[in-house]
Biopython code that builds the backbone (N, CA, C, O; Angstrom):
import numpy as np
from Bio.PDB.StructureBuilder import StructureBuilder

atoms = [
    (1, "UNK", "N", (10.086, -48.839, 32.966)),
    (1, "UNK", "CA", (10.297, -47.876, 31.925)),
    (1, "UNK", "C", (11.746, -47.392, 32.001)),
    (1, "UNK", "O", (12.655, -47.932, 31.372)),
    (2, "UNK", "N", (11.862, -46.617, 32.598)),
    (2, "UNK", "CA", (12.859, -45.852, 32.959)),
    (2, "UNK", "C", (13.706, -46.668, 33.930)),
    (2, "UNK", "O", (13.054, -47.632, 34.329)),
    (3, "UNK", "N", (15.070, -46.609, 34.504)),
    (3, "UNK", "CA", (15.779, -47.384, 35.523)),
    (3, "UNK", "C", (15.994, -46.269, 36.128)),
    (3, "UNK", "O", (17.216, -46.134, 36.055)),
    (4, "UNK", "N", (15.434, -45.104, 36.856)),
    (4, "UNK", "CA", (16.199, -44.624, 37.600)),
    (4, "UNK", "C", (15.315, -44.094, 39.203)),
    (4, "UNK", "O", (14.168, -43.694, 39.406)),
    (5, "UNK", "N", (16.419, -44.318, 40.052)),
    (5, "UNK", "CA", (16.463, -44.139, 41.706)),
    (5, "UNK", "C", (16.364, -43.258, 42.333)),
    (5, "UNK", "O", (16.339, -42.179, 41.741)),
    (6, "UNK", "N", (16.279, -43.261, 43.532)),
    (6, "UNK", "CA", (15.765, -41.768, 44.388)),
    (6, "UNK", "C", (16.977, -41.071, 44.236)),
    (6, "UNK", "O", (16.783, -39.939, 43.792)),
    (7, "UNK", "N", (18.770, -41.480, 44.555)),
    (7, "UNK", "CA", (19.775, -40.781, 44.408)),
    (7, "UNK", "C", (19.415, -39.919, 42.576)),
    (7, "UNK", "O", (19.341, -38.690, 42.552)),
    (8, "UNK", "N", (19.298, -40.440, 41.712)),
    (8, "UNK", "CA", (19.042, -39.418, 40.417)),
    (8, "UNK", "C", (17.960, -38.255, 40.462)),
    (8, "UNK", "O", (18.104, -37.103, 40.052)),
    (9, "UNK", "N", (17.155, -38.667, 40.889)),
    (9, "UNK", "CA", (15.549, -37.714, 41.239)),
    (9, "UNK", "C", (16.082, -36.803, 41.835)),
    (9, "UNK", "O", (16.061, -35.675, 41.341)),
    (10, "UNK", "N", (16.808, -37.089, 43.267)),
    (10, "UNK", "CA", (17.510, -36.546, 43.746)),
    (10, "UNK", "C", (18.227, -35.157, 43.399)),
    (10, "UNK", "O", (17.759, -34.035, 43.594)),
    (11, "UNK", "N", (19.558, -35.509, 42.799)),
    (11, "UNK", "CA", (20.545, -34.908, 42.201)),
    (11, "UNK", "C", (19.812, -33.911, 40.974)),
    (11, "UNK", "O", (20.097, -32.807, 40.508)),
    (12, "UNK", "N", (18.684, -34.949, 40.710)),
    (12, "UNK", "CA", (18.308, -33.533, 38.652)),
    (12, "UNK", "C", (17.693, -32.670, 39.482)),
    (12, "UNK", "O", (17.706, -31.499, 39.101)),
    (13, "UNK", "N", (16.901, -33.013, 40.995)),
    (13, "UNK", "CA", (16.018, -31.753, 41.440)),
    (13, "UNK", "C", (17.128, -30.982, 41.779)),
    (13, "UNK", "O", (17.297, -29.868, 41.284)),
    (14, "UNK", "N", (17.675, -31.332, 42.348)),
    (14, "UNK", "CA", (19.002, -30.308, 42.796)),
    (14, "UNK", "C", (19.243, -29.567, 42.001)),
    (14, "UNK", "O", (18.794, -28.426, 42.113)),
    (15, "UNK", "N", (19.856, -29.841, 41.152)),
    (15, "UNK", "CA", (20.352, -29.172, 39.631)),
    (15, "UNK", "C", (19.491, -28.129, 39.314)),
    (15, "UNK", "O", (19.758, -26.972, 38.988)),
    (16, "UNK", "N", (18.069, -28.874, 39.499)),
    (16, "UNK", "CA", (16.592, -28.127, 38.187)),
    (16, "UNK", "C", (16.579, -26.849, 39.533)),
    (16, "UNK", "O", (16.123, -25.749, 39.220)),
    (17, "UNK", "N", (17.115, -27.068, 41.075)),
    (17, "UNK", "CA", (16.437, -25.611, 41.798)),
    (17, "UNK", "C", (17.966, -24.774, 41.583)),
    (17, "UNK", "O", (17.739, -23.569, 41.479)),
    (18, "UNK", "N", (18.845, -24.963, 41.528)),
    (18, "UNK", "CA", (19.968, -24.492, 41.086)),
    (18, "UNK", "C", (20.024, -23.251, 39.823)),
    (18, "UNK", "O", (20.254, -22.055, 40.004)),
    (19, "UNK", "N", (19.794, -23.810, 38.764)),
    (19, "UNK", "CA", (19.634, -23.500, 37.481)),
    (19, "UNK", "C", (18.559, -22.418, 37.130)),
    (19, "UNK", "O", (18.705, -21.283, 36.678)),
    (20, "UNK", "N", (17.076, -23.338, 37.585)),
    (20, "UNK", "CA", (16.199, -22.312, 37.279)),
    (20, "UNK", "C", (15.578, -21.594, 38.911)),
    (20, "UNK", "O", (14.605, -20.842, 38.848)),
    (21, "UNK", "N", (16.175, -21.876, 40.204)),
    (21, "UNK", "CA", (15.856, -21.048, 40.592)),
    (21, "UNK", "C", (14.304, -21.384, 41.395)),
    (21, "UNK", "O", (13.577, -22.224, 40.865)),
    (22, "UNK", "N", (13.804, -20.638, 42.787)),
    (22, "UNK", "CA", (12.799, -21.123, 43.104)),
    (22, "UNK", "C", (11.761, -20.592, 42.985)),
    (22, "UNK", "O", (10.795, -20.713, 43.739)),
    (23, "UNK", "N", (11.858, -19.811, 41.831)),
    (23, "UNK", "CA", (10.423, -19.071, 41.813)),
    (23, "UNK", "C", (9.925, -19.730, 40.727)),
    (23, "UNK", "O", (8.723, -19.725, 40.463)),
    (24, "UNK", "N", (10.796, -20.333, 40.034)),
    (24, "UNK", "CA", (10.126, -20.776, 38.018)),
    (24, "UNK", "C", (10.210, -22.177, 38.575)),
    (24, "UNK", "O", (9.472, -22.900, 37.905)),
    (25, "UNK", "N", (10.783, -22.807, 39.481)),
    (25, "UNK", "CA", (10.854, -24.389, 39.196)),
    (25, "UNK", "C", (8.953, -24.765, 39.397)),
    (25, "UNK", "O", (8.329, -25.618, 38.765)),
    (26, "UNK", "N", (8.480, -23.958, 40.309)),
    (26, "UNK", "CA", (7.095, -24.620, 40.190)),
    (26, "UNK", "C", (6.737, -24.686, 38.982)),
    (26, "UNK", "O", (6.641, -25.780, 38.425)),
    (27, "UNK", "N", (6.468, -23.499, 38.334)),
    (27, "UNK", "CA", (6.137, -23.283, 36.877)),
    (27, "UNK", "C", (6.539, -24.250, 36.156)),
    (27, "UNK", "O", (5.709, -24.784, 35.419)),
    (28, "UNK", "N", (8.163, -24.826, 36.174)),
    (28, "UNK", "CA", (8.749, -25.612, 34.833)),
    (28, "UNK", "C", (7.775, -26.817, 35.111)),
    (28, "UNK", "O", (6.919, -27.294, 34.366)),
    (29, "UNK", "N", (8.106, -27.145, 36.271)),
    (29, "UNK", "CA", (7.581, -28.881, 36.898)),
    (29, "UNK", "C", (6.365, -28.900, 36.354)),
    (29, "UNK", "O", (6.042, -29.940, 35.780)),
    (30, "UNK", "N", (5.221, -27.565, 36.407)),
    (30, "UNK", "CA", (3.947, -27.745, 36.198)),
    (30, "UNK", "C", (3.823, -28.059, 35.110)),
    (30, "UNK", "O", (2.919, -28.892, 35.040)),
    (31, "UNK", "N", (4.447, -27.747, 33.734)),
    (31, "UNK", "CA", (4.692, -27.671, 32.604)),
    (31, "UNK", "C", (5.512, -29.159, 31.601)),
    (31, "UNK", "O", (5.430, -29.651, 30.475)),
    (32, "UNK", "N", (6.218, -29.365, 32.792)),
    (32, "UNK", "CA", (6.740, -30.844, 32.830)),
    (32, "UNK", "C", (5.699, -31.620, 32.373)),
    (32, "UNK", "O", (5.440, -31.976, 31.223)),
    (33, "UNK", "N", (5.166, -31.827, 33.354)),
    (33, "UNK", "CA", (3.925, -32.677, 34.142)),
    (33, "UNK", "C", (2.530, -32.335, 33.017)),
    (33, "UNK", "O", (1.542, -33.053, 32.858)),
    (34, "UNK", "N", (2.732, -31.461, 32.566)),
    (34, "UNK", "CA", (1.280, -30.993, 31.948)),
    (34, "UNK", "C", (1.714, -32.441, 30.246)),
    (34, "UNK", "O", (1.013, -33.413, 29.967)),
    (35, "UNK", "N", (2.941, -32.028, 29.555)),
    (35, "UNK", "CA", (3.590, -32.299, 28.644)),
    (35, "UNK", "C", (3.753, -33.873, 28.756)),
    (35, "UNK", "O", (3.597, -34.576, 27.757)),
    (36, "UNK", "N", (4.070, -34.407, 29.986)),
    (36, "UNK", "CA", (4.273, -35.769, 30.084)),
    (36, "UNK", "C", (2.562, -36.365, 30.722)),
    (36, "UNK", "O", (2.501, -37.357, 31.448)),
    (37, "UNK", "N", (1.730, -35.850, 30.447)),
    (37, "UNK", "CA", (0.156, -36.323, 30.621)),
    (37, "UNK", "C", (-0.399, -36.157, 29.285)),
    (37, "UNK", "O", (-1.316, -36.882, 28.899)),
    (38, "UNK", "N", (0.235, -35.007, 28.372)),
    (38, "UNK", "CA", (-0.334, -35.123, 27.060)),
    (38, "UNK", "C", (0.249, -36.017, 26.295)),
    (38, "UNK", "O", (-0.519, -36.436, 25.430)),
    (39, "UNK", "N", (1.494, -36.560, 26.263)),
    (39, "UNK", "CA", (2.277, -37.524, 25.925)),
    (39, "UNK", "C", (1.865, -38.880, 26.315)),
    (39, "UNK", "O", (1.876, -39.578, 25.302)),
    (40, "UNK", "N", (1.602, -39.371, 27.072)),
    (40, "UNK", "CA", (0.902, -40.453, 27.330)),
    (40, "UNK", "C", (-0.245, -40.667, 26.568)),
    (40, "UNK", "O", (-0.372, -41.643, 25.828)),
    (41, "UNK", "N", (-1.159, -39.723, 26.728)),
    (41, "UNK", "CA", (-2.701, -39.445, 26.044)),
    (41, "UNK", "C", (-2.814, -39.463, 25.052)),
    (41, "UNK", "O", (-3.897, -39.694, 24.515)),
    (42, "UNK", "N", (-1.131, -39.091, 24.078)),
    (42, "UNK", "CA", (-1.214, -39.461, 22.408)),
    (42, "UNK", "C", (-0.831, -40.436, 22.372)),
    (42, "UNK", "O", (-1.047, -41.185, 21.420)),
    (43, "UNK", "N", (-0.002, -40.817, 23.585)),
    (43, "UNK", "CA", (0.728, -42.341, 23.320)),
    (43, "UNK", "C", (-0.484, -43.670, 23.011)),
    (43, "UNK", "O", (-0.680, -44.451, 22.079)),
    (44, "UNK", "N", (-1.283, -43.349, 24.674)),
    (44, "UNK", "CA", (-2.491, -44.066, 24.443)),
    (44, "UNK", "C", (-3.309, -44.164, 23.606)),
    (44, "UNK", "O", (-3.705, -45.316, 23.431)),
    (45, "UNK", "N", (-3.945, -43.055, 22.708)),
    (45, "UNK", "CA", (-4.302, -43.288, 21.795)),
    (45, "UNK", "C", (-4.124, -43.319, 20.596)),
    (45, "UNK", "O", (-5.121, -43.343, 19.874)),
    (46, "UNK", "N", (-2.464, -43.329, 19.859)),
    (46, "UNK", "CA", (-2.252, -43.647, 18.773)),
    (46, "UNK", "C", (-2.456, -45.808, 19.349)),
    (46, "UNK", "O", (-3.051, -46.697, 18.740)),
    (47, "UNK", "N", (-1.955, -45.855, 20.199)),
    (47, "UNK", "CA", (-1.950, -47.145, 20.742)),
    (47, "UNK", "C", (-3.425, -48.192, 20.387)),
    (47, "UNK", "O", (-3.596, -49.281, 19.840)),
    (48, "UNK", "N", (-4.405, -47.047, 21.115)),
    (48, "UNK", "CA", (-5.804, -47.262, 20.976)),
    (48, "UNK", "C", (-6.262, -47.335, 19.205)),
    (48, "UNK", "O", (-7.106, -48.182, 18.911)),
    (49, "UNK", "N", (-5.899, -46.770, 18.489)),
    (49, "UNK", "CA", (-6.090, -46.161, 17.111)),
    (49, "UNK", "C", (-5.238, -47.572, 16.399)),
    (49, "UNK", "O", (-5.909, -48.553, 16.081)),
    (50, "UNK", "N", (-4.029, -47.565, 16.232)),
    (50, "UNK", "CA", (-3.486, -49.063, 15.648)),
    (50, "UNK", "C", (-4.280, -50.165, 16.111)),
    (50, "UNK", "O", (-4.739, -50.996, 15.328)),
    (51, "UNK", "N", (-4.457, -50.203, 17.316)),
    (51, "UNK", "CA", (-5.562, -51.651, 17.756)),
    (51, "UNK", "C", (-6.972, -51.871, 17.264)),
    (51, "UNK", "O", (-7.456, -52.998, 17.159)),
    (52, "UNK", "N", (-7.571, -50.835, 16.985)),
    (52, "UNK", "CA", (-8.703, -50.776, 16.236)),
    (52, "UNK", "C", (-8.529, -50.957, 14.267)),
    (52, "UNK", "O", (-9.365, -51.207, 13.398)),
    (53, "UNK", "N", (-7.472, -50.765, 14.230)),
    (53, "UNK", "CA", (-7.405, -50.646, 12.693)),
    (53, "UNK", "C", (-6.839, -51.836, 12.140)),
    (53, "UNK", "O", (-6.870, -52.130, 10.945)),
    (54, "UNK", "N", (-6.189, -52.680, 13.286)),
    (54, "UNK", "CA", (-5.763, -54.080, 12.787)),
    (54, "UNK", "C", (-6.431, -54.906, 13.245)),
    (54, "UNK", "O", (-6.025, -56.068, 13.276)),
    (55, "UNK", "N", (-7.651, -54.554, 13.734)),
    (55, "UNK", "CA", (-8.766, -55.545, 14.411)),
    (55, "UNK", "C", (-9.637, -55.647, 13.065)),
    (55, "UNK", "O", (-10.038, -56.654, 12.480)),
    (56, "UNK", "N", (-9.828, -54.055, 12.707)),
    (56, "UNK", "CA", (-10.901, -53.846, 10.885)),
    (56, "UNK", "C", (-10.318, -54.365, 10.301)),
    (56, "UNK", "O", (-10.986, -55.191, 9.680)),
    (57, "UNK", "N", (-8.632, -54.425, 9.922)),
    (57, "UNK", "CA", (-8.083, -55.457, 8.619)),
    (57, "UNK", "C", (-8.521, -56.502, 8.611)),
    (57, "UNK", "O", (-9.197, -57.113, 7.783)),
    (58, "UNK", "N", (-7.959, -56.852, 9.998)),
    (58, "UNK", "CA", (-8.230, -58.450, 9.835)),
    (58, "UNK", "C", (-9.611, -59.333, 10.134)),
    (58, "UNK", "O", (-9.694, -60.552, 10.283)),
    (59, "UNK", "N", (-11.187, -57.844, 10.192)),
    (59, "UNK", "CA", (-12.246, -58.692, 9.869)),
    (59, "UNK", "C", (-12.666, -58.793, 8.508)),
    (59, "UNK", "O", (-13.250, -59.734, 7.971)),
    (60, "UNK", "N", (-12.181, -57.365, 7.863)),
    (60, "UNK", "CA", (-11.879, -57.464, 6.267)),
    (60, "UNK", "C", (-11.271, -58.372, 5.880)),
    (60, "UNK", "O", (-11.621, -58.821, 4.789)),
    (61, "UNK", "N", (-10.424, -58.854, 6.402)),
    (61, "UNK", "CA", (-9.644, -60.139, 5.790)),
    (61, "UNK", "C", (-10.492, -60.985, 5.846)),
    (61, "UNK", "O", (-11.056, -61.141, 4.763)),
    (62, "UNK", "N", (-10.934, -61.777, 6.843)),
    (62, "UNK", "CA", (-11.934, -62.776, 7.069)),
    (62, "UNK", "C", (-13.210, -62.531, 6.440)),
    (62, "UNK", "O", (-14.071, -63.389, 6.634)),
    (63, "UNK", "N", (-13.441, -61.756, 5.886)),
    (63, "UNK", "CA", (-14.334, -60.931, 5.170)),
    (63, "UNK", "C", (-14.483, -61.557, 3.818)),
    (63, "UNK", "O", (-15.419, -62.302, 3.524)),
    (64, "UNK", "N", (-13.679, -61.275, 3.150)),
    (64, "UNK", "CA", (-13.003, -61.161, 1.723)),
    (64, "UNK", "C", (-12.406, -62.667, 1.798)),
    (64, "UNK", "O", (-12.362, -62.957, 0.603)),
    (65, "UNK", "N", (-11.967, -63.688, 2.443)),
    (65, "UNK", "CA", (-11.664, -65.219, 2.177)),
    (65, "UNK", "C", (-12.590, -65.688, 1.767)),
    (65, "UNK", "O", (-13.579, -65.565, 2.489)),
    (66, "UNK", "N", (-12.758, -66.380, 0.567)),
    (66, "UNK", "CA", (-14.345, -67.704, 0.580)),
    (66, "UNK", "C", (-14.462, -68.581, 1.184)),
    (66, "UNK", "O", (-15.512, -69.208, 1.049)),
    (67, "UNK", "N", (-13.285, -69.139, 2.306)),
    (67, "UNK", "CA", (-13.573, -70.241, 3.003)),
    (67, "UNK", "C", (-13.928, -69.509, 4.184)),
    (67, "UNK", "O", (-15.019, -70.078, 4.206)),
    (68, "UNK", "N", (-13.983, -68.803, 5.123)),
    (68, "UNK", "CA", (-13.972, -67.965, 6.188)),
    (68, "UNK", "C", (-15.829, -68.284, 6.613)),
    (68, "UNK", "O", (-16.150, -68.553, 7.771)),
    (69, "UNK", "N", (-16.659, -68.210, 5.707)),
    (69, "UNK", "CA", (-17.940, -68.369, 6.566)),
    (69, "UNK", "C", (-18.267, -69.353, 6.331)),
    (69, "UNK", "O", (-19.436, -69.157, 6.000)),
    (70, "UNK", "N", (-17.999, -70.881, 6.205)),
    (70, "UNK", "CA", (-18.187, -72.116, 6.003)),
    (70, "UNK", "C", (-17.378, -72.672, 7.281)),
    (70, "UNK", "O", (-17.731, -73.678, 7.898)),
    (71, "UNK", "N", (-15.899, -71.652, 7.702)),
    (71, "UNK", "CA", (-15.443, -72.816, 8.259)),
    (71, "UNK", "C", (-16.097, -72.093, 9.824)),
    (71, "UNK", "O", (-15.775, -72.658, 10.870)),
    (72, "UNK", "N", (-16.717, -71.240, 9.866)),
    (72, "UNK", "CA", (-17.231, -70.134, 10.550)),
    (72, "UNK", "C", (-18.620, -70.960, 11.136)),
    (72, "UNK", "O", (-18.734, -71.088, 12.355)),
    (73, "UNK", "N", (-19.552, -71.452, 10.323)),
    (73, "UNK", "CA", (-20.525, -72.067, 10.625)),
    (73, "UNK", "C", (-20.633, -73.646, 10.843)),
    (73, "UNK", "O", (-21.528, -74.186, 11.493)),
    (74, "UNK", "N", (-19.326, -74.460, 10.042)),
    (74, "UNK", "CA", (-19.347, -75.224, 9.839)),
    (74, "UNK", "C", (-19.537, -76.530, 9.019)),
    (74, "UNK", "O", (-18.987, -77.615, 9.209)),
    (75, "UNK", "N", (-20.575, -76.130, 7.922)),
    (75, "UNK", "CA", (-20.870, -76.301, 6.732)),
    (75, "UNK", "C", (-20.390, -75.531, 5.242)),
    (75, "UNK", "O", (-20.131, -74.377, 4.899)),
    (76, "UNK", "N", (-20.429, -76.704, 4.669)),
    (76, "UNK", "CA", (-20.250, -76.140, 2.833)),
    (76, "UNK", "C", (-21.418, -75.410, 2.830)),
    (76, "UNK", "O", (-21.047, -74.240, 2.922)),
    (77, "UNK", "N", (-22.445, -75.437, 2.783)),
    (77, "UNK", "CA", (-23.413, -75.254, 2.366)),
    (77, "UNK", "C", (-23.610, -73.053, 2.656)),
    (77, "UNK", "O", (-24.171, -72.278, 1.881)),
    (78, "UNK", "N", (-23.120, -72.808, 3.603)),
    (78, "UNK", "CA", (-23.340, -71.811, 3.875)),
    (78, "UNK", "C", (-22.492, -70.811, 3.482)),
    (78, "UNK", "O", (-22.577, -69.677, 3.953)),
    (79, "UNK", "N", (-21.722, -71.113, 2.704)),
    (79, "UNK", "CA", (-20.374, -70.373, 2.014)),
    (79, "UNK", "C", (-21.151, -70.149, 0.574)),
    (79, "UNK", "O", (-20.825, -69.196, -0.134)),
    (80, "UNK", "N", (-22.260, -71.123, 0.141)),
    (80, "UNK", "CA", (-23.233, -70.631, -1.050)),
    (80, "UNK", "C", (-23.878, -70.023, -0.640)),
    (80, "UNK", "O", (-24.274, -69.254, -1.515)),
    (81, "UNK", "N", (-24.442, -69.772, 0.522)),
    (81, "UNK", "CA", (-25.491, -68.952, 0.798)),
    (81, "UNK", "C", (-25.605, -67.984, 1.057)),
    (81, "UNK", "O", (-26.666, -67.363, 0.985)),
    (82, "UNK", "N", (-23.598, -67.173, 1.784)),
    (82, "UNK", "CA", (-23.045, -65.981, 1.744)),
    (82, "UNK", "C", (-22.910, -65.291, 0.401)),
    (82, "UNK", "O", (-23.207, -64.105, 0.255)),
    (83, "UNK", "N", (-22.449, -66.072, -0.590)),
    (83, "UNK", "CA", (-22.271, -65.391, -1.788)),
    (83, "UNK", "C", (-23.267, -64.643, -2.463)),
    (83, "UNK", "O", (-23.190, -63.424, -2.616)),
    (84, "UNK", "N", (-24.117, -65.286, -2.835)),
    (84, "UNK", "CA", (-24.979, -64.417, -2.882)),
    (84, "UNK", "C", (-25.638, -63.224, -2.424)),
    (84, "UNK", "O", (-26.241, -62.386, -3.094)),
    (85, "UNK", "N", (-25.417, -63.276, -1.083)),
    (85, "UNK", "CA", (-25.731, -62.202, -0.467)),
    (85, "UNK", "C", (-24.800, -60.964, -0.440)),
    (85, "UNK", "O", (-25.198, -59.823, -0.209)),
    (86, "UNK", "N", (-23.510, -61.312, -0.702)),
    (86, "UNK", "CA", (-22.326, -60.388, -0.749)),
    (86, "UNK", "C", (-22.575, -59.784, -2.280)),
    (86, "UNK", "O", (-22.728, -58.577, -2.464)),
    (87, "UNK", "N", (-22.599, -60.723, -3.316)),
    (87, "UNK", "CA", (-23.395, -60.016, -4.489)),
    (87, "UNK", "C", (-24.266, -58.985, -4.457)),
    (87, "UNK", "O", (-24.196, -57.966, -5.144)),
    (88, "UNK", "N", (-25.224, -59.298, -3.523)),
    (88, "UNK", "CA", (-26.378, -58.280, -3.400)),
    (88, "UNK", "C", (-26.164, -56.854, -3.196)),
    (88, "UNK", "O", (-26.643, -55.856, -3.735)),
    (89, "UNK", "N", (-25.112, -57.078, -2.049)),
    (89, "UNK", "CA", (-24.482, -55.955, -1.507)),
    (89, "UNK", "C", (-24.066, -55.185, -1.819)),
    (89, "UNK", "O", (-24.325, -54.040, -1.446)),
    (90, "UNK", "N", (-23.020, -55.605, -2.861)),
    (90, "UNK", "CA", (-22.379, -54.948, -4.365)),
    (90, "UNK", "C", (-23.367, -54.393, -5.028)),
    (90, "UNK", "O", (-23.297, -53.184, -5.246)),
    (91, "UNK", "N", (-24.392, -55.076, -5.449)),
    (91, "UNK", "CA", (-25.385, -54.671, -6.556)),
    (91, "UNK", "C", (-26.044, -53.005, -5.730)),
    (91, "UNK", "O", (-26.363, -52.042, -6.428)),
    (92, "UNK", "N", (-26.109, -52.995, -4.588)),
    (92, "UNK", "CA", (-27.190, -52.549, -3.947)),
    (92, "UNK", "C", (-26.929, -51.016, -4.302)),
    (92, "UNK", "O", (-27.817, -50.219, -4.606)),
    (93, "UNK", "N", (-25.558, -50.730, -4.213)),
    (93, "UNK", "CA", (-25.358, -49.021, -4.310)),
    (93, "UNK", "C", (-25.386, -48.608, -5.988)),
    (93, "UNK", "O", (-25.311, -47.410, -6.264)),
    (94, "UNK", "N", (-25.465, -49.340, -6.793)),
    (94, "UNK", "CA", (-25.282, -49.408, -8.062)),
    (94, "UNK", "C", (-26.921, -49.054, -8.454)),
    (94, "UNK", "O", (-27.303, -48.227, -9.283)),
    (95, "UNK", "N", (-27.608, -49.785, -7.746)),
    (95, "UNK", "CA", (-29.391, -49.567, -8.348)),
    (95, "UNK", "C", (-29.799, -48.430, -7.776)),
    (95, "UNK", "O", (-30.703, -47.849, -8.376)),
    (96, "UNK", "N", (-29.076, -47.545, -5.996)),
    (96, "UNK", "CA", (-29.029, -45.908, -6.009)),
    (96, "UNK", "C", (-28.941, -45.644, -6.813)),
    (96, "UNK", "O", (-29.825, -44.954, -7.320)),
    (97, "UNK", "N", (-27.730, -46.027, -7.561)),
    (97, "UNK", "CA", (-27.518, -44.490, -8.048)),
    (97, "UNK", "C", (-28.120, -44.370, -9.070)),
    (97, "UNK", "O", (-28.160, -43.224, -9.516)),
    (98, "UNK", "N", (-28.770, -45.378, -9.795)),
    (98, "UNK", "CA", (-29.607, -45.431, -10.892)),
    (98, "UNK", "C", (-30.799, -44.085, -11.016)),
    (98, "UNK", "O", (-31.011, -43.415, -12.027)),
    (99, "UNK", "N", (-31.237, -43.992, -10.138)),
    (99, "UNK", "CA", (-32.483, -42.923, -10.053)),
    (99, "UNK", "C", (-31.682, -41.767, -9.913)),
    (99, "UNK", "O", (-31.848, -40.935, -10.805)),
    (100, "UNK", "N", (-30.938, -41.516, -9.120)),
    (100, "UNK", "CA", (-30.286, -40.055, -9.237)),
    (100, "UNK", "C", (-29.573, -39.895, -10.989)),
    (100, "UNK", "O", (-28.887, -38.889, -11.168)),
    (101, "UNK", "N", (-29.689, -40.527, -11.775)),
    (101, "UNK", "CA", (-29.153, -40.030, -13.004)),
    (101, "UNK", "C", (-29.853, -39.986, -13.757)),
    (101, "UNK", "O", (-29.417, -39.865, -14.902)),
    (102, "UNK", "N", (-31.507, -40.066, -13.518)),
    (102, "UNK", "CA", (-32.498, -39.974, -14.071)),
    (102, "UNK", "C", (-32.670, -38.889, -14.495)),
    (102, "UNK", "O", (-32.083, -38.058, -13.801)),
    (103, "UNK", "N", (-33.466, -38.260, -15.731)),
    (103, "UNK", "CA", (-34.096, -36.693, -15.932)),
    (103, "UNK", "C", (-34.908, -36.279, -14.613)),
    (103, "UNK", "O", (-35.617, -37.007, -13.918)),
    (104, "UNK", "N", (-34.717, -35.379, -14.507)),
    (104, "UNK", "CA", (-36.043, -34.998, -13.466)),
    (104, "UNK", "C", (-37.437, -34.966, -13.802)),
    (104, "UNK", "O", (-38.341, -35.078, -12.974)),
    (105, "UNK", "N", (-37.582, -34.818, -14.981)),
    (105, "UNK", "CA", (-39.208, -35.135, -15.290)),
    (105, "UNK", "C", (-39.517, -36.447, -15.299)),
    (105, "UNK", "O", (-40.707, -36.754, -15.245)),
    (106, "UNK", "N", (-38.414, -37.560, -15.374)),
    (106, "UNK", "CA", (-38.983, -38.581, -15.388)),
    (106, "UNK", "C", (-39.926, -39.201, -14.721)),
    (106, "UNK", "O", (-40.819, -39.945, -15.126)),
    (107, "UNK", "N", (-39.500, -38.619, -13.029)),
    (107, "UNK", "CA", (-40.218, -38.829, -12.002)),
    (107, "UNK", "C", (-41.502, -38.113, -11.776)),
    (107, "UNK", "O", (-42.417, -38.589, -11.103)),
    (108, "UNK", "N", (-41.536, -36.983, -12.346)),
    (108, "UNK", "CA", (-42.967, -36.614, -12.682)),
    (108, "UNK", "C", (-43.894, -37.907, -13.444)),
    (108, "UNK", "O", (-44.873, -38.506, -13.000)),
    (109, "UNK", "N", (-43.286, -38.044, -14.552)),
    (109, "UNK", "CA", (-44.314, -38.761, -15.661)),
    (109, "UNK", "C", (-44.407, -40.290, -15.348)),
    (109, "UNK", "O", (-44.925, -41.139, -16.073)),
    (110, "UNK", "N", (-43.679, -40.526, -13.873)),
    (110, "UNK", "CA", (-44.527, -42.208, -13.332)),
    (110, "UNK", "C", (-45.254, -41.533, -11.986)),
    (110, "UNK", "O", (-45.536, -42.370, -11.128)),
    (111, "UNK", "N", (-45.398, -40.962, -11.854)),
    (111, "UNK", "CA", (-46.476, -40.287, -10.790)),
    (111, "UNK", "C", (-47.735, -40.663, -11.369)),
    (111, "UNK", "O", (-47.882, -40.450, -12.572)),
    (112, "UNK", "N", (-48.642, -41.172, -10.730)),
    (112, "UNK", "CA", (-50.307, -41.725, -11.556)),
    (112, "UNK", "C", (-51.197, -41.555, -10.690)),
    (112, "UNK", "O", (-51.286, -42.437, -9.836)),
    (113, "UNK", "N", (-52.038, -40.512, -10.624)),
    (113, "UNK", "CA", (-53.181, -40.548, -9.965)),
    (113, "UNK", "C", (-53.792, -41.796, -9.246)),
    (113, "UNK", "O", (-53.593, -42.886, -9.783)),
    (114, "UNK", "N", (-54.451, -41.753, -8.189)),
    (114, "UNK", "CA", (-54.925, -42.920, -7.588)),
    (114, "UNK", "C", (-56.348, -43.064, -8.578)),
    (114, "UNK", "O", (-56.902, -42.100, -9.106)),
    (115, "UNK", "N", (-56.796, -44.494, -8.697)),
    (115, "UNK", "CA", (-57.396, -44.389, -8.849)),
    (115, "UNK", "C", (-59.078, -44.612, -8.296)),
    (115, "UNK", "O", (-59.226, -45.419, -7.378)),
    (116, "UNK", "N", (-60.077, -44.046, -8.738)),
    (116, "UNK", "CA", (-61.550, -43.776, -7.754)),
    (116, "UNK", "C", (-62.488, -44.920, -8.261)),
    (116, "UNK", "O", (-63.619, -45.045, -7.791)),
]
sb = StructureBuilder()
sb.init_structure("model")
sb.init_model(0)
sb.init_chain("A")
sb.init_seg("    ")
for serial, (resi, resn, name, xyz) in enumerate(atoms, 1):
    if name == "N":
        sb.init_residue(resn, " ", resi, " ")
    sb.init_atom(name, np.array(xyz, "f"), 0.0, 1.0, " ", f" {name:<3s}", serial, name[0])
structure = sb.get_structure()
């Protein structure tokens, strides 16, 4: 990461008990240290966060190709047999919402007694 040696570590502690003195340097260091653990922890997980989101593109991608589950299984045949089903999929939130825009009595008046 960094290039630097025990002579620098050295010399900035020097400086840092100089400057601020030995009653606050614990304090600063602690504060240091607190700042360079939360820094990592966003580092890591913006890190963590991009790796997950270009892993989803690119199954969306493979997703969304028409050759992708043929060359996936190995056969033509199964790239017809996805389509359809991806159709379905589409269709599927579309026939929700169908009933929610219904009257509300409608659903009363297909209600039918059992019959005896």
């Amino acid at each position: 990461m960094l290039d630097i040696g025990f002579s620098e570590i050295l010399l900035t502690s020097a400086i840092a008990l100089v400057v601020l003195g030995p009653e606050r340097l614990p304090k600063v260091a602690r504060q240091v240290g607190n700042w360079m653990g939360r820094a990592r922890a966003m580092a890591r997980q913006l890190s963590e966060q991009l790796d997950r989101e270009v892993s989803a593109d690119e199954l969306m991608k493979q997703r969304t190709r028409p050759g992708a589950p043929a060359a996936a299984a190995g056969s033509a045949g199964s790239a017809e047999t996805t389509a359809p089903a991806a159709a379905a999929e589409t269709a599927a939130p579309a026939a929700d919402a169908a009933p929610s825009a219904r009257h509300p009595t409608d659903a009363a008046n297909s209600i039918k007694p059992p019959n005896e």
